[in-house]
C-alpha positions in Angstrom: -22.0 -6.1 18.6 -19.3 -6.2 21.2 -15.6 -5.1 21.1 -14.1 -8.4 22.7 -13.5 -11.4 20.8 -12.3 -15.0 21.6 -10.8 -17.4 18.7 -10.3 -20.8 18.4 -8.1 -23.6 16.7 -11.3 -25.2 16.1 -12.2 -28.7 14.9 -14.9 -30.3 12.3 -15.9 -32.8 14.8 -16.3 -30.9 17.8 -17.0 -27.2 15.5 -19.0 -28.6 12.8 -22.3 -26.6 13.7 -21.0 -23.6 14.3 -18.6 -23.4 11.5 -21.5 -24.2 9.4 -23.8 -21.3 10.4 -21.0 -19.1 9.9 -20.3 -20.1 6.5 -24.2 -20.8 5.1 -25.2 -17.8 6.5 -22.4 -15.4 4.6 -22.4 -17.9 1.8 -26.3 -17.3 1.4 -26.1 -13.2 2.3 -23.2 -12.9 -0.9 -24.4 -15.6 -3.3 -28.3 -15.7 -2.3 -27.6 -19.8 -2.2 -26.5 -22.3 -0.1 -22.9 -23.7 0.6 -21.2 -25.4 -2.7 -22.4 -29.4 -2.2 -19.1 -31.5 -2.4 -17.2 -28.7 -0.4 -17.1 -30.9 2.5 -14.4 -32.8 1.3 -11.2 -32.9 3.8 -13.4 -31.1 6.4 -11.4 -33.6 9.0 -7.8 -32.6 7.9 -8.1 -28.9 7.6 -7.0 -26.7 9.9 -10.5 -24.4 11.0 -10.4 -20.8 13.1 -13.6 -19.7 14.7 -14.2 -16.5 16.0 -16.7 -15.6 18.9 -17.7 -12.3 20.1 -18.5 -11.7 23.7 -22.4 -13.3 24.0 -20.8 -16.5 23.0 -22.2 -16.2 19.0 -19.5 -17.5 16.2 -19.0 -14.9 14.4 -16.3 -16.0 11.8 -15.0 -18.8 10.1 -11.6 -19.6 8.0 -10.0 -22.9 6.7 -6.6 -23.9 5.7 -5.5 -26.8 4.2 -2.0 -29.0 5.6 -0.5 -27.1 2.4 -1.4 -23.7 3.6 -3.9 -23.2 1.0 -6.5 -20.9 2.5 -10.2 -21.8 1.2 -12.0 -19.1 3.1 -12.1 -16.4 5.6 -15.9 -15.3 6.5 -16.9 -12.9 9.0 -20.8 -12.0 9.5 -21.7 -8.7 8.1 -22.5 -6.9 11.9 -18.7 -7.9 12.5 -16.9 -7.0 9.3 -14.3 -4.0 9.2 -13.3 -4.6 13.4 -10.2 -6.7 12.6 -12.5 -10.1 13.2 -11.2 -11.6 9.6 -8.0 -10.1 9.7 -7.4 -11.9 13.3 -8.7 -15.2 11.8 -6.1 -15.0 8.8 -3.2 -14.0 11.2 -4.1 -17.1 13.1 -4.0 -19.1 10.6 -0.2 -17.1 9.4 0.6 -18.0 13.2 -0.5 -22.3 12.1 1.5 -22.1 8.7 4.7 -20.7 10.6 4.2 -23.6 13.4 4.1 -26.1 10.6 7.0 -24.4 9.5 5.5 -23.4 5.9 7.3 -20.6 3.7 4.0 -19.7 2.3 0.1 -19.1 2.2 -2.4 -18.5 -0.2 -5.3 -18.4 -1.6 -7.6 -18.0 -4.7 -9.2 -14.8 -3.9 -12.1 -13.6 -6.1 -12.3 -9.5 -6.6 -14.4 -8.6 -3.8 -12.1 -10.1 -1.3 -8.8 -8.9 -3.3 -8.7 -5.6 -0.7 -9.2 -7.7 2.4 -6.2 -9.6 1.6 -3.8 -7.0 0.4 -4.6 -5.2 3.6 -3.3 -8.3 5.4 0.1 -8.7 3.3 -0.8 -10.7 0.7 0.1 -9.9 -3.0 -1.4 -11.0 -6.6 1.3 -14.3 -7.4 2.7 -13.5 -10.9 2.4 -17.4 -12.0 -1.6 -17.6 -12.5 -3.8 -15.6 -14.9 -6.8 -13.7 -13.4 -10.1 -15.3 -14.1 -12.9 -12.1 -13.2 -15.2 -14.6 -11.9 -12.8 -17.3 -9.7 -10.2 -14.2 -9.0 -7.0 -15.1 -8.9 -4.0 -16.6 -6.7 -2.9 -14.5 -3.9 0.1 -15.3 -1.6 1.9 -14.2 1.7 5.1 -15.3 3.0 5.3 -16.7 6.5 7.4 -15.1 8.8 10.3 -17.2 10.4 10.6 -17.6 14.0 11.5 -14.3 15.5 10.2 -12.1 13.0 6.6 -9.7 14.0 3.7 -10.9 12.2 1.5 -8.1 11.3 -1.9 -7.1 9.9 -3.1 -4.5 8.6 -6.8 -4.6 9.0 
């Protein structure tokens, strides 16, 4: 594992592999299956974040939708708790305040609810918390001028 990282604004067509290992492989070490079938949908119009450690391997994956709707951040388990997902979700904070969003969020189920209060984001009040799917979690963007932070 190194200490230096790279990210990119990456894209399905010219990303697709290597946001796919990220994802099937974390998919497969939490869930013991493979990626949901039909999840593909939109893969074109999403906004994706890769992250790559210093040997050149992609290490993380996230995804947001035009509406700032975050469908995942996943970071392979050598490279959890050394910021890696918490730089991939301020990127894609930094993409929501370029598109000039008020908000992202996310449905985030209870293992991940920690992750994402570290980074700002708080349980929204309007949706009912389902154990299994979690529940809806959102962060205000920060307008033009104002710091954005993480936590993690």
């Amino acid at each position: 594992m190194s200490s230096g990282y790279t990210f990119i604004l990456a894209t399905w067509r010219n990303d697709a592999v290597d946001i796919r290992a990220v994802r099937e492989q974390v998919w497969e070490e939490a869930y013991g299956g493979e990626w949901p079938p039909g999840d593909g949908l939109g893969e074109e119009q999403a906004f994706h974040v890769l992250a790559y450690d210093a040997a050149g391997r992609a290490v993380g994956a996230a995804r947001m939708q035009a509406d700032g709707r975050i469908d995942y951040v996943l970071v392979r388990k050598p490279w959890r708790g050394v910021t890696v997902g918490g730089a991939l979700l301020a990127y894609l904070v930094h993409i929501a305040r370029a598109r000039r969003l008020e908000n992202v969020w996310s449905i985030v189920p209870p293992p991940a609810q920690k992750f994402f209060a570290k980074n700002l984001f708080v349980a929204a009040s309007d949706t009912v918390p389902d154990e299994a799917a979690g529940r809806r979690w959102v962060r205000r963007v920060p307008m033009p001028g104002e710091r954005i932070t993480t936590l993690q």
